[in-house]
SELUMFI-492959 format. One record per atom (N, C-alpha, C): atom name; y negated, x negated, z. Coordinates in Angstrom, 1 decimal. Example, Ala and Ser with C-alpha at 12.3 -4.5 7.8 and 13.67 -1.06 7.14 Angstrom:
<rs>
R   atom        v        u        w
R      N      5.7    -13.2      7.8
R     CA      4.5    -12.3      7.8
R      C      3.3    -13.2      7.8
R      N      2.2    -12.8      7.1
R     CA      1.1    -13.7      7.1
R      C      0.0    -12.9      7.9
</rs>
This chain:
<rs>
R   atom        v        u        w
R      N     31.0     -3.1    -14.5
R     CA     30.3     -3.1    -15.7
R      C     29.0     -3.9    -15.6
R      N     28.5     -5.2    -16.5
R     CA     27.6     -5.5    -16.5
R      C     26.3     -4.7    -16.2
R      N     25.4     -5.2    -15.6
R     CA     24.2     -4.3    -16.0
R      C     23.4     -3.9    -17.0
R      N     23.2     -4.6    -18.2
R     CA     22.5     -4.2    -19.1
R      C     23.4     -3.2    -19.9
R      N     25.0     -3.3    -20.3
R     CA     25.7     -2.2    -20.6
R      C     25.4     -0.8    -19.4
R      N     25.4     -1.5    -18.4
R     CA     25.5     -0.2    -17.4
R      C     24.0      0.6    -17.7
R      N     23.1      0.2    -17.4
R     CA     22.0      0.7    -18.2
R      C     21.9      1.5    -19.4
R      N     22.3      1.3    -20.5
R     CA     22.5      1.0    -21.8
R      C     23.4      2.7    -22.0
R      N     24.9      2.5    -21.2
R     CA     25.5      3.6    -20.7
R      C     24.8      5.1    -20.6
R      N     23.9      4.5    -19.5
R     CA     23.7      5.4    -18.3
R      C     22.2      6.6    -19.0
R      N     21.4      5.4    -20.0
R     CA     20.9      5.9    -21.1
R      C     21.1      6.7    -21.9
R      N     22.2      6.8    -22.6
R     CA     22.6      7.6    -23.4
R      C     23.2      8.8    -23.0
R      N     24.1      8.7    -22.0
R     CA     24.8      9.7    -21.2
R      C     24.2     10.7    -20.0
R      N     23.6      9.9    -19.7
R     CA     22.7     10.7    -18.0
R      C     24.0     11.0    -17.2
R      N     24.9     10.2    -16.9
R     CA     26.6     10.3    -16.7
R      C     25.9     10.2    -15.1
R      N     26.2     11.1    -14.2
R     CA     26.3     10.8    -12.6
R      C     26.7     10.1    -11.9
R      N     28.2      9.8    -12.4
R     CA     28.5      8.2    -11.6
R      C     28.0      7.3    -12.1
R      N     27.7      6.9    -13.4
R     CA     27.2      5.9    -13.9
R      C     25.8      5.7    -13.2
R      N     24.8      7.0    -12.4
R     CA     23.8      6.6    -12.3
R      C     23.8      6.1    -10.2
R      N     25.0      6.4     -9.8
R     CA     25.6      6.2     -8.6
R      C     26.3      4.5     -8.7
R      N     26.3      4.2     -9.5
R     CA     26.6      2.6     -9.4
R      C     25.5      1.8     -9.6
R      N     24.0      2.7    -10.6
R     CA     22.7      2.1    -10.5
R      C     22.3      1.7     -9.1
R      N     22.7      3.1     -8.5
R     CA     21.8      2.9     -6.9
R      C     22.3      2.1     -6.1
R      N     23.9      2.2     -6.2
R     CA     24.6      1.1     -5.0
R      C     24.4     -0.5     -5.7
R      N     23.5     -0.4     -6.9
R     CA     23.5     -2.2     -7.0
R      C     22.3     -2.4     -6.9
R      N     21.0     -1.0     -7.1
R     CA     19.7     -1.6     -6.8
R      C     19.2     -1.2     -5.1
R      N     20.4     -0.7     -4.5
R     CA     19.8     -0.6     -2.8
R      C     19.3     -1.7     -2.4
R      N     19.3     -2.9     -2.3
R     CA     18.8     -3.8     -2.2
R      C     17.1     -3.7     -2.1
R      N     17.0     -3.3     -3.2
R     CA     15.3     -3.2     -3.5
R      C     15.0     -2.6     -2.0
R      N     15.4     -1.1     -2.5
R     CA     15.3      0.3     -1.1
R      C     15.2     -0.7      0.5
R      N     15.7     -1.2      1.0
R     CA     16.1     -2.4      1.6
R      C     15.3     -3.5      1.8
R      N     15.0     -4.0      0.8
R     CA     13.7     -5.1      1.5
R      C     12.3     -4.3      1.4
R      N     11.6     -3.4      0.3
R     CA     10.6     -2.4      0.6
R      C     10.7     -1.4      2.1
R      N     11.7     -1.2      2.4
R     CA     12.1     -0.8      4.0
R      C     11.6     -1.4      4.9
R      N     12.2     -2.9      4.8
R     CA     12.2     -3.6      5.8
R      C     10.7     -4.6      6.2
R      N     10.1     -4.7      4.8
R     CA      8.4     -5.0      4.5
R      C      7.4     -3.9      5.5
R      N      7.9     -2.7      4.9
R     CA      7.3     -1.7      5.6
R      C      7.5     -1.3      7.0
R      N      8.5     -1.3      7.5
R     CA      9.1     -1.3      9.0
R      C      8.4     -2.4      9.7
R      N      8.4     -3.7      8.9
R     CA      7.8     -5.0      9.8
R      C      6.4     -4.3     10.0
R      N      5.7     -3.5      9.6
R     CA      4.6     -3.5      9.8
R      C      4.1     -2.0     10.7
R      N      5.2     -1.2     11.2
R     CA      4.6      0.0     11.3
R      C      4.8     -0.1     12.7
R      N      5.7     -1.2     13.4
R     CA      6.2     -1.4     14.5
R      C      7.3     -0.2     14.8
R      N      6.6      0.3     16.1
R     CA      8.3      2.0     16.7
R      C      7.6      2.9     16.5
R      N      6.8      3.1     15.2
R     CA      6.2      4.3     15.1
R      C      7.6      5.3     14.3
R      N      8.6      4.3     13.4
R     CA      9.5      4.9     13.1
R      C     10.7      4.4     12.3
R      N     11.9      4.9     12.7
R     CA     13.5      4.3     12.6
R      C     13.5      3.6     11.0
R      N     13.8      2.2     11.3
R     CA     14.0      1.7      9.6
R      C     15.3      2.1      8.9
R      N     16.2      2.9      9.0
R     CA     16.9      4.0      8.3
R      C     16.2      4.4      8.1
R      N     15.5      5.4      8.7
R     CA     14.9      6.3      8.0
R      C     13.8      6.3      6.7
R      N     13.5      5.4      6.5
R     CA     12.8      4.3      5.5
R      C     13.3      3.7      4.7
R      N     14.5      3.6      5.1
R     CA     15.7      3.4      3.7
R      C     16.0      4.8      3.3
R      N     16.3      5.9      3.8
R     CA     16.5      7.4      3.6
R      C     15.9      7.8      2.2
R      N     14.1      7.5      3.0
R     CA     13.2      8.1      2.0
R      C     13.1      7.3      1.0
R      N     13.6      6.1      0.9
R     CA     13.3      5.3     -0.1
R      C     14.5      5.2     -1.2
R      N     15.3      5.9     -0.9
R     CA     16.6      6.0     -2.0
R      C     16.1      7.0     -2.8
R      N     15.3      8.1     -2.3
R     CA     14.5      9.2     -3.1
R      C     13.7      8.6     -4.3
R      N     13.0      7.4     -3.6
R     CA     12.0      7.0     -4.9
R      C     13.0      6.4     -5.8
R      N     13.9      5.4     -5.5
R     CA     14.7      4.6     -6.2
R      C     15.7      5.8     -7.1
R      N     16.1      6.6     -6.5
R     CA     17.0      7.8     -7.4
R      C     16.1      8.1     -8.6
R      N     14.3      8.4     -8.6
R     CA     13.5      9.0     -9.3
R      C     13.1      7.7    -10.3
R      N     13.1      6.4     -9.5
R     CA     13.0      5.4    -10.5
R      C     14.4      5.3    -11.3
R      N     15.0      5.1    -11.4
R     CA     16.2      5.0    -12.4
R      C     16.4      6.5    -13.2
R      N     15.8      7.8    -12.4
R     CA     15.9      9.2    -13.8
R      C     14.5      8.6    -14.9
R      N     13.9      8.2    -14.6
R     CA     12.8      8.4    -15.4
R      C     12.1      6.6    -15.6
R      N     13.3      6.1    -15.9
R     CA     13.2      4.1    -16.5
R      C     13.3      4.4    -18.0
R      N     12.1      3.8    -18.5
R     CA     12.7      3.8    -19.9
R      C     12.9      2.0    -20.5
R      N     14.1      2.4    -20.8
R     CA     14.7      0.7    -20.7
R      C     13.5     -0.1    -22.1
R      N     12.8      0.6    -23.3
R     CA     12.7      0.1    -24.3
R      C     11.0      0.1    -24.6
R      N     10.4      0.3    -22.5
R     CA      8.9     -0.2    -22.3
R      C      8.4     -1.5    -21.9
R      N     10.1     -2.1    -21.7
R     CA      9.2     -4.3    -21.7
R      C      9.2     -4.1    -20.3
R      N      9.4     -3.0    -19.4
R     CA      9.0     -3.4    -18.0
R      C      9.5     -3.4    -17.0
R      N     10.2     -4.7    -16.3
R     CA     11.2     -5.2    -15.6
R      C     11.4     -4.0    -14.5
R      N     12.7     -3.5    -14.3
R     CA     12.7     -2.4    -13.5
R      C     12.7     -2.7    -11.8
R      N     13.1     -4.1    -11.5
R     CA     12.5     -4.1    -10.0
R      C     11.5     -4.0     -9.8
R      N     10.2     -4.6    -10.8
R     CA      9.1     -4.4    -10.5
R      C      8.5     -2.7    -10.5
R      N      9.3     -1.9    -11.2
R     CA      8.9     -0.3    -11.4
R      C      9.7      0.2    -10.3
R      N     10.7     -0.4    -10.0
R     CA     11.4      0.3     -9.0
R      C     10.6      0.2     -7.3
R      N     10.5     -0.8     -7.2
R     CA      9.4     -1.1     -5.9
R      C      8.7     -0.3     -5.7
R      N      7.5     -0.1     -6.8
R     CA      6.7      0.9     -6.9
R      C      7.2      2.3     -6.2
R      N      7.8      2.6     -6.9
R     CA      8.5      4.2     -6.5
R      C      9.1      4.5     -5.5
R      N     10.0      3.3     -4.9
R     CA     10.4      3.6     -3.3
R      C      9.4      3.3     -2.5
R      N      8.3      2.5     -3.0
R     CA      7.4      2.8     -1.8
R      C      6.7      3.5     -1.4
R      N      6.2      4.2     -3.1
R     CA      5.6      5.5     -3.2
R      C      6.4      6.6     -2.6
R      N      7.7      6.4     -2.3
R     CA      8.7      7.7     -2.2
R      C      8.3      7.4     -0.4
R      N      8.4      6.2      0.3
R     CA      8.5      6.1      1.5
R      C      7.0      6.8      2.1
R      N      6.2      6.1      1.2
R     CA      4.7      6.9      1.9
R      C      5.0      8.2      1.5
R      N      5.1      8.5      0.8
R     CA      4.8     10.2      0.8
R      C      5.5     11.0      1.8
R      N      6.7     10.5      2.5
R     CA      7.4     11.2      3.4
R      C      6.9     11.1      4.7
R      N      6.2      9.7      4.6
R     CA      5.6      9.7      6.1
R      C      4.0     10.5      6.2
R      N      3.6     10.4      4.8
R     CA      2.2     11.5      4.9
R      C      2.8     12.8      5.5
R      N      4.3     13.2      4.9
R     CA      4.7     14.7      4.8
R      C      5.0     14.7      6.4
R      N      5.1     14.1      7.3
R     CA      5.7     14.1      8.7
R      C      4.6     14.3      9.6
R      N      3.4     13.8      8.9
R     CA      2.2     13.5      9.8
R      C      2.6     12.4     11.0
R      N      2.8     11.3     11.4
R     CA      3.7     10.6     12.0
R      C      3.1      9.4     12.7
R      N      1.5      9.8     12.6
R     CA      0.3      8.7     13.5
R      C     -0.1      9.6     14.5
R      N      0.0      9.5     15.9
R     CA     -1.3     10.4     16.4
R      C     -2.6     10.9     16.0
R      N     -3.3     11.6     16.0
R     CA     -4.7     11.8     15.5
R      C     -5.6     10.9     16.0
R      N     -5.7     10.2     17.5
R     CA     -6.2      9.6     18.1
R      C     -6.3      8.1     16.7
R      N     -5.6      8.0     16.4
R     CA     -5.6      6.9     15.7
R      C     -6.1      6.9     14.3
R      N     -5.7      8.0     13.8
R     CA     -6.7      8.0     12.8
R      C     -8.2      8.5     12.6
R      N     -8.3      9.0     13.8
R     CA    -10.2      9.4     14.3
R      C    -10.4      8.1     14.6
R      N    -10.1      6.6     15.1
R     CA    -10.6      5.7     15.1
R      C    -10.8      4.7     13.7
R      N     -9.5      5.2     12.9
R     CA     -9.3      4.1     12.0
R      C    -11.0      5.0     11.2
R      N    -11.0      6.1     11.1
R     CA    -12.3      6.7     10.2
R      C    -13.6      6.5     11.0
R      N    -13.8      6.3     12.4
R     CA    -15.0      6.1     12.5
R      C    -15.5      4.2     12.4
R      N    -13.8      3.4     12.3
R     CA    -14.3      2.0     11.9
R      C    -14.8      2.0     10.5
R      N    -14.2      3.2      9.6
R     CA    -14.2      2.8      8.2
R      C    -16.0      3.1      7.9
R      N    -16.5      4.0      8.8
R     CA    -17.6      4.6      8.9
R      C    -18.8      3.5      9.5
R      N    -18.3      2.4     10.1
R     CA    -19.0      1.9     10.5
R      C    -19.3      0.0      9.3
R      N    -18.2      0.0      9.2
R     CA    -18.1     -1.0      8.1
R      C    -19.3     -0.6      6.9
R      N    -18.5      0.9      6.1
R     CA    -19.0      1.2      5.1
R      C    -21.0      1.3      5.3
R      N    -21.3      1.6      6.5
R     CA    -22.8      1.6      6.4
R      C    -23.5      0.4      6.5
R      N    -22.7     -0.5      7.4
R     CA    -23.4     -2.2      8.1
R      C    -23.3     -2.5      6.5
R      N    -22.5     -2.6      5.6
R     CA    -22.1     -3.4      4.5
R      C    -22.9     -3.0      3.5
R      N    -23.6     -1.6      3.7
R     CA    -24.2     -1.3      2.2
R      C    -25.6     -1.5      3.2
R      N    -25.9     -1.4      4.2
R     CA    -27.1     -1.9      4.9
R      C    -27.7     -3.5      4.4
R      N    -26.5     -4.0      4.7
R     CA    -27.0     -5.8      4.3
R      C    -26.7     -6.0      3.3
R      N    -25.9     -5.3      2.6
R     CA    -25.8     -6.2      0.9
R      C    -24.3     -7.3      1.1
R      N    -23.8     -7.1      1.9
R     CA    -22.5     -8.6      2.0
R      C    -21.5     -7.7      3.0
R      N    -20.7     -8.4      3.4
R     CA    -19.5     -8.5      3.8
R      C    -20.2     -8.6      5.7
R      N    -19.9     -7.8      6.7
R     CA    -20.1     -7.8      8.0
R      C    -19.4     -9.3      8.7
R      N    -19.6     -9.4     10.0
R     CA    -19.0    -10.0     10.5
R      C    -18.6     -9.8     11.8
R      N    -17.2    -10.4     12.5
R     CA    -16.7     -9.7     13.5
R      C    -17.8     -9.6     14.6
R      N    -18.8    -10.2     15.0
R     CA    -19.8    -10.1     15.8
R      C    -20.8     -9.2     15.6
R      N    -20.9     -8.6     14.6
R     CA    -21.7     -8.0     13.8
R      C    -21.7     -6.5     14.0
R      N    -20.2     -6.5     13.8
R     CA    -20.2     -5.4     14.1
R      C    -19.7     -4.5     15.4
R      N    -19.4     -5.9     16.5
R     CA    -18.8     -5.9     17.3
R      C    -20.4     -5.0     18.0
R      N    -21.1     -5.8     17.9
R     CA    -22.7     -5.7     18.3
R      C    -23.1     -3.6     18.3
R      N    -22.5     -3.7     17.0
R     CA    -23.0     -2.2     16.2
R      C    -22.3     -1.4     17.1
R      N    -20.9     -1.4     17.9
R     CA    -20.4     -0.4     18.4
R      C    -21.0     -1.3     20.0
R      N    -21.6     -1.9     20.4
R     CA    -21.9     -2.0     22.1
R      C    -20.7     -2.9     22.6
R      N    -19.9     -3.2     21.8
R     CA    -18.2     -3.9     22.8
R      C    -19.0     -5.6     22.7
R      N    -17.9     -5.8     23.5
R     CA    -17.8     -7.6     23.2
R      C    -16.5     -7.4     21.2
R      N    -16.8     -9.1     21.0
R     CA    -15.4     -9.4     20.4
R      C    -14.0     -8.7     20.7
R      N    -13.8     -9.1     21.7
R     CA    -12.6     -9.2     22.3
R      C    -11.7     -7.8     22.2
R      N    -12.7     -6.9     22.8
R     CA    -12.6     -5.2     22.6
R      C    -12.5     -4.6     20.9
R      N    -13.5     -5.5     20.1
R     CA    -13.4     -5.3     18.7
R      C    -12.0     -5.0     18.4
R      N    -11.5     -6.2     18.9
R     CA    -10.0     -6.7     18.2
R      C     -9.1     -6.3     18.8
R      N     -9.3     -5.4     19.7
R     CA     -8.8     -4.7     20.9
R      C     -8.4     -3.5     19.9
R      N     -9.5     -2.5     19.3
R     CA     -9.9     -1.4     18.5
R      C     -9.1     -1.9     17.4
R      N     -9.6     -2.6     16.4
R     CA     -8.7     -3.0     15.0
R      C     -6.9     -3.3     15.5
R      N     -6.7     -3.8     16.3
R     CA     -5.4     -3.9     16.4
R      C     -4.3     -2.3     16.8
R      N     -5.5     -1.7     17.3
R     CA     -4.7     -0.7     17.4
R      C     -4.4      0.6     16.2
R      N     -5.0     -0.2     15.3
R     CA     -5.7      1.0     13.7
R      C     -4.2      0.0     13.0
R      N     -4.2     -0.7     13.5
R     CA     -3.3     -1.5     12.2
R      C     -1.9     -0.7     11.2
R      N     -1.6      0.1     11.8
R     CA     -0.3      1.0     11.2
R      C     -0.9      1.7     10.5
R      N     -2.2      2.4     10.9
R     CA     -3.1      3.2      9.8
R      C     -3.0      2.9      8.5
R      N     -3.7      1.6      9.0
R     CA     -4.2      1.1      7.8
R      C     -3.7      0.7      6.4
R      N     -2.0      0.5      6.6
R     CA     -1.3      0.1      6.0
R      C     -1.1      1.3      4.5
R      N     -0.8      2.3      5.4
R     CA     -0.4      3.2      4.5
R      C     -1.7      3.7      4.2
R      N     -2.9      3.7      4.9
R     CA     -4.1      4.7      4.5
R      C     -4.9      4.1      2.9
R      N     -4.4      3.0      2.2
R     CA     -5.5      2.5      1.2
R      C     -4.3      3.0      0.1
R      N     -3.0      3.3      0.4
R     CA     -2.2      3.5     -0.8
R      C     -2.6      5.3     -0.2
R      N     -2.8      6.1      0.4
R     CA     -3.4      7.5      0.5
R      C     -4.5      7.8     -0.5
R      N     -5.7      6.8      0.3
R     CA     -6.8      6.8     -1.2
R      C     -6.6      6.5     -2.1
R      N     -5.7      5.7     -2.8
R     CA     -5.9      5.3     -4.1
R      C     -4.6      6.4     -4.9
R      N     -3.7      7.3     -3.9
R     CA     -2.9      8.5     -4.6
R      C     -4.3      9.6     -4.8
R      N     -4.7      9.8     -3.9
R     CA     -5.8     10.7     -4.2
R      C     -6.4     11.0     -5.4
R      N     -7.2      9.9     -5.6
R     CA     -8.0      9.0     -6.6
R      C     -7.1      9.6     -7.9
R      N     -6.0      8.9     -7.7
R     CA     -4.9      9.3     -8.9
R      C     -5.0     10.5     -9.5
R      N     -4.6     11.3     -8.3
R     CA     -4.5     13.3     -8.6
R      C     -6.0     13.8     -8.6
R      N     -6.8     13.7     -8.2
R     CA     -7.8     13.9     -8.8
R      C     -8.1     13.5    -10.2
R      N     -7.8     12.3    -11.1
R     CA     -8.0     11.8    -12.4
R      C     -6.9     12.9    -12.9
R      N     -5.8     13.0    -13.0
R     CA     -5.2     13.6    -13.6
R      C     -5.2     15.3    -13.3
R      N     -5.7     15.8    -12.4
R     CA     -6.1     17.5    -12.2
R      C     -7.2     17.4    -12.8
R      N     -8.2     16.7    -12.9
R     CA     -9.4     17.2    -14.1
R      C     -9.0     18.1    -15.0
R      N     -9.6     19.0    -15.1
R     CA     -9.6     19.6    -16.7
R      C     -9.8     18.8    -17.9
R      N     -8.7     18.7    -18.6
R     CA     -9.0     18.4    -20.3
R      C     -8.9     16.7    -20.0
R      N     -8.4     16.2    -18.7
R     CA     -8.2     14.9    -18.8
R      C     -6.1     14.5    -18.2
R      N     -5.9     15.1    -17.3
R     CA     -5.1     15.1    -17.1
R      C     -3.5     14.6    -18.3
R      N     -3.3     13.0    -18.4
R     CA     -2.0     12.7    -19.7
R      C     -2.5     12.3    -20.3
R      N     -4.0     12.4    -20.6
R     CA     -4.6     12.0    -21.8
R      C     -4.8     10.6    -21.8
R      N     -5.5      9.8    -22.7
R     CA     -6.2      8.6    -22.9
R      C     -6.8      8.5    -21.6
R      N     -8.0      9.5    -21.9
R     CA     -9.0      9.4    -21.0
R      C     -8.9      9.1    -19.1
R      N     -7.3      9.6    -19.0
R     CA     -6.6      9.7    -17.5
R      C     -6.4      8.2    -17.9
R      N     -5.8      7.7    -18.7
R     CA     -5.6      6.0    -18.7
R      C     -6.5      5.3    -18.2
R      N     -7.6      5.5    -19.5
R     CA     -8.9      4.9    -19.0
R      C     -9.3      4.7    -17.8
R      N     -9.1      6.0    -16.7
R     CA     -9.6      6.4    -15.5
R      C     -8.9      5.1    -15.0
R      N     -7.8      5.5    -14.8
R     CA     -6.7      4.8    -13.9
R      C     -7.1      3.6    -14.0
R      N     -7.4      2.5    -15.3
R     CA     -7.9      1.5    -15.6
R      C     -9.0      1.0    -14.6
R      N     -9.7      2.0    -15.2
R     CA    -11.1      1.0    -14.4
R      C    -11.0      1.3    -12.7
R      N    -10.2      2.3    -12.5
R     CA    -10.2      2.5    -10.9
R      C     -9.1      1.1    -10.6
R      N     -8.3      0.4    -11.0
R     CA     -7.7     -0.9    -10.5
R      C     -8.6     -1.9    -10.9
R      N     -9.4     -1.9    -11.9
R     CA    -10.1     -3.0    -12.2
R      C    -11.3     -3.0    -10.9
R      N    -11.7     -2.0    -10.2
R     CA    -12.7     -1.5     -9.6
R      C    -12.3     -2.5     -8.0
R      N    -10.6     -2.1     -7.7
R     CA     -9.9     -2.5     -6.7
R      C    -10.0     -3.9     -6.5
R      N     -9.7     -4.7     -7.8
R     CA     -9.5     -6.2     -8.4
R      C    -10.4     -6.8     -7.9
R      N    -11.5     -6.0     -8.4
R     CA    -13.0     -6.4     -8.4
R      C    -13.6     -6.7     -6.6
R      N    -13.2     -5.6     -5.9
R     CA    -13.7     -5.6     -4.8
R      C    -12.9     -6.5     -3.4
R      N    -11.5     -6.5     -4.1
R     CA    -10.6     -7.8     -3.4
R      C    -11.2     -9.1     -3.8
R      N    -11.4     -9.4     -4.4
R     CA    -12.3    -10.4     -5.3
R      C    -13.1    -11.0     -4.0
R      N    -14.2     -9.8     -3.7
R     CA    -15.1    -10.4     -3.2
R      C    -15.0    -10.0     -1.6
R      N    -14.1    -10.3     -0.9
R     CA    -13.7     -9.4      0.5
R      C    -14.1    -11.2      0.7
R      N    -14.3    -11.5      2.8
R     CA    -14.0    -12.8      3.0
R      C    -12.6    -13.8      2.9
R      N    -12.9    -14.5      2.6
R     CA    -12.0    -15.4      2.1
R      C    -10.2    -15.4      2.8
R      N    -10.1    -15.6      4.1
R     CA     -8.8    -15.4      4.9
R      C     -8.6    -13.7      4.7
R      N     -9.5    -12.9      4.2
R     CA     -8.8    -11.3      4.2
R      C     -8.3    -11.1      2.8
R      N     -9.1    -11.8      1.8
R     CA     -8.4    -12.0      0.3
R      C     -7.2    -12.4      0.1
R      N     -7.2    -13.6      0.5
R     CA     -5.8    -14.2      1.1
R      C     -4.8    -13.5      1.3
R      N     -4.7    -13.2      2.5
R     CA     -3.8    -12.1      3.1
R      C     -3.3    -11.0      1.7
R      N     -4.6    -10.5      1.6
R     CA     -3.8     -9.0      0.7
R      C     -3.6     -9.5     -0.9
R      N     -3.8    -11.0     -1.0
R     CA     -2.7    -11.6     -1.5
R      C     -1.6    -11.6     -1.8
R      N     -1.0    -12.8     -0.6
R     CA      0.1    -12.8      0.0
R      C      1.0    -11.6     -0.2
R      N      0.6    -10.6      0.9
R     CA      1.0     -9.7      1.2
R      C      1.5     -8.5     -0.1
R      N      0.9     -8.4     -0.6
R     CA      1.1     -7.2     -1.7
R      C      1.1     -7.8     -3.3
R      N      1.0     -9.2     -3.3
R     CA      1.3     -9.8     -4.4
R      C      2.2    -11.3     -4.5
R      N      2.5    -11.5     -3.1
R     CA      3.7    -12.4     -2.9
R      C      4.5    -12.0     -2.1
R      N      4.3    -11.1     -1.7
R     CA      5.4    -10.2     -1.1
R      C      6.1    -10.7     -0.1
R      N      5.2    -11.3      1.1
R     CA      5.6    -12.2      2.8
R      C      4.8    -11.0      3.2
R      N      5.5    -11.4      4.5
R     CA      5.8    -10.4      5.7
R      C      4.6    -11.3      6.3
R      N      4.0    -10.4      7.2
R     CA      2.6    -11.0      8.3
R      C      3.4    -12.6      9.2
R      N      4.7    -12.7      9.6
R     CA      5.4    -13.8     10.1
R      C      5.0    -14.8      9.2
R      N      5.7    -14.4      7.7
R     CA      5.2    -15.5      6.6
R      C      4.2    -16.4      6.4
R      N      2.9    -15.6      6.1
R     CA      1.8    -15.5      6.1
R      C      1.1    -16.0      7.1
R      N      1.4    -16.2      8.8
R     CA      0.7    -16.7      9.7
R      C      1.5    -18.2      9.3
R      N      2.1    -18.6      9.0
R     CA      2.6    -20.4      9.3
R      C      2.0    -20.6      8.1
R      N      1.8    -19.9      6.7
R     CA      1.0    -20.3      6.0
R      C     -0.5    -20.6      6.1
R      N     -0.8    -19.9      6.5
R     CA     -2.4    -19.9      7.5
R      C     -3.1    -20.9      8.7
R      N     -1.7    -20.9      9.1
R     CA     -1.7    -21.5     11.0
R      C     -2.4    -20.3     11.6
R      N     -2.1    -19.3     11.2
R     CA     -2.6    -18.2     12.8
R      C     -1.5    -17.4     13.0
R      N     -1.6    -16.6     14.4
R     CA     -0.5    -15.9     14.7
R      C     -0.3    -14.5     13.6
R      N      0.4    -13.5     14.2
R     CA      1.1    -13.2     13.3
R      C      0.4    -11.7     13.2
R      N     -0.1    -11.7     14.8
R     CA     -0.9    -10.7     15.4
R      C     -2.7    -10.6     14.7
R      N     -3.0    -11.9     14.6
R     CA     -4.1    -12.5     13.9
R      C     -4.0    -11.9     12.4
R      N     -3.2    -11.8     11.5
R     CA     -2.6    -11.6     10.5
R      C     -3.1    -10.2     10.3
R      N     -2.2     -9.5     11.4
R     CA     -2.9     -7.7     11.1
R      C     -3.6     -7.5     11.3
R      N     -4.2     -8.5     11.8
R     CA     -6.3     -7.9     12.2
R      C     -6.6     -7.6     11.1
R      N     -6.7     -9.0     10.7
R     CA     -7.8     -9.0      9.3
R      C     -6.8     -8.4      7.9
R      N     -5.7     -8.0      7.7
R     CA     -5.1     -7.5      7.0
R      C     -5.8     -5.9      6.8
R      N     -6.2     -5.5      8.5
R     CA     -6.8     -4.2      8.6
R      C     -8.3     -4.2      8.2
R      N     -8.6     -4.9      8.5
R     CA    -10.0     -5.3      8.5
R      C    -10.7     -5.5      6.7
R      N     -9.7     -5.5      6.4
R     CA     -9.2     -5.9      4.7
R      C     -9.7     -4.2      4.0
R      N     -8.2     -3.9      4.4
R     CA     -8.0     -2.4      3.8
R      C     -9.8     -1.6      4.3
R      N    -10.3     -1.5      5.6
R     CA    -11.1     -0.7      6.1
R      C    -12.1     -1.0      5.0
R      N    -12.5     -2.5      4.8
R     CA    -13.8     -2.5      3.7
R      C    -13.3     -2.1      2.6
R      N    -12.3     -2.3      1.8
R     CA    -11.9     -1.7      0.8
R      C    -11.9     -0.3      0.5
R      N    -11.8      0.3      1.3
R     CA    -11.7      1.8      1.6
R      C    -13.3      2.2      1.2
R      N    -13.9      1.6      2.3
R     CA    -15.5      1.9      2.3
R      C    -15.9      1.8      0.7
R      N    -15.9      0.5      0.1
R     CA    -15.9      0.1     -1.1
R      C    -15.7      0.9     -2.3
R      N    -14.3      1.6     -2.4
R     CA    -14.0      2.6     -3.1
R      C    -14.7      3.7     -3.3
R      N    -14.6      4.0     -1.9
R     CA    -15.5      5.5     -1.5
R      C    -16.5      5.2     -2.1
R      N    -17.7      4.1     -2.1
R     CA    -18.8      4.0     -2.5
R      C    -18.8      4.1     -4.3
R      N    -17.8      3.6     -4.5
R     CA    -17.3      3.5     -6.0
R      C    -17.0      5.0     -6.8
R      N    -16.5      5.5     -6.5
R     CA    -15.8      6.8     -6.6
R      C    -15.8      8.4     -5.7
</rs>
């Protein structure tokens, strides 16, 4: 069956097989959102199992698509398996602690150098602020890198359930509103990150290459890539926080 009949079908009916031929033609999506996210988490964990969780979101994106809102469903679908994949890996707890007591005392240290000077830190700068050389900096950031990935879509779910648990805001306008200026806030603060970390979270989350991609477009390694990718998210984090 074509897809826009199959759709169309599957609309009217809520027919179970019909919504079982949705999934075996949009796995695909589930599949490269897997495989994006796997490239980046390293053997922290099995990319089945990130296709697993991600058929959850993609099942939830196709119950609740409304075909007659204008909004291309790969692009809603993406959304939702990725959202489905983080939420499972928050639900596992599935970083050491070690690692996320570092990735918060970098975020801690960014967030004060940055509101200290008025600008954007630099890797010497702040290498200085913890006592290391360079070398050790990137030593520390390289090892936060899997954090980091999932920790700025954490904050900004947060952010979310907080706007909508308010009292007397939650569905409303006013939760739109919210949600609005908290991405315009995001926009705003990517905007002004340094130039090769703009870049990157780019690339990365709006053209949709893998850190391999992304380093031959650059000319740096690939390893170079998730520095400042991390380095990215950490100010932004700070940013927020100070925002919100």
């Amino acid at each position: 069956m074509e897809i826009n009949n199959l759709w169309e079908s599957y609309a009217k009916t809520k027919d179970l097989n019909l919504r079982e031929e949705l999934i075996i033609h949009y796995l695909y999506l589930v599949k490269y959102v897997a495989g994006r996210l796997f490239s980046s988490y390293g053997n922290n964990v099995e990319y089945d199992d990130l296709v697993s969780y991600g058929v959850f979101g993609l099942i939830d994106a196709i119950d609740k698509y409304d075909l007659n809102r204008g909004v291309k469903f790969d692009t809603y679908a993406q959304l939702r398996v990725r959202g489905a994949i983080i939420d499972h890996l928050r639900e596992i707890d599935w970083l050491p602690r070690s690692v996320r007591q570092k990735a918060k005392e970098l975020e801690k240290v960014y967030f004060d150098l940055e509101n200290k000077f008025g600008r954007s830190v630099t890797d010497n700068e702040v290498a200085q602020h913890l006592g290391i050389s360079v070398d050790e900096f990137f030593k520390k950031i390289q090892s936060i890198t899997t954090y980091s990935i999932i920790s700025l879509d954490d904050f900004l779910d947060q952010k979310r359930d907080m706007i909508m648990d308010e009292p007397g805001i939650g569905g409303s306008l006013d939760a739109n509103i919210e949600e609005s200026e908290l991405v315009e806030v995001l926009s705003a603060e990517i905007n002004n990150l340094p130039e090769k970390e703009k870049k990157i979270i780019s690339l990365y989350y709006y053209e949709g290459l893998t850190y391999k991609e992304i380093g031959k477009i650059m000319g740096i390694s690939e390893s170079r890539v998730s520095q400042l990718h991390t380095k990215a998210i950490i100010r932004l984090k700070g940013k927020l926080k100070k925002e919100y």
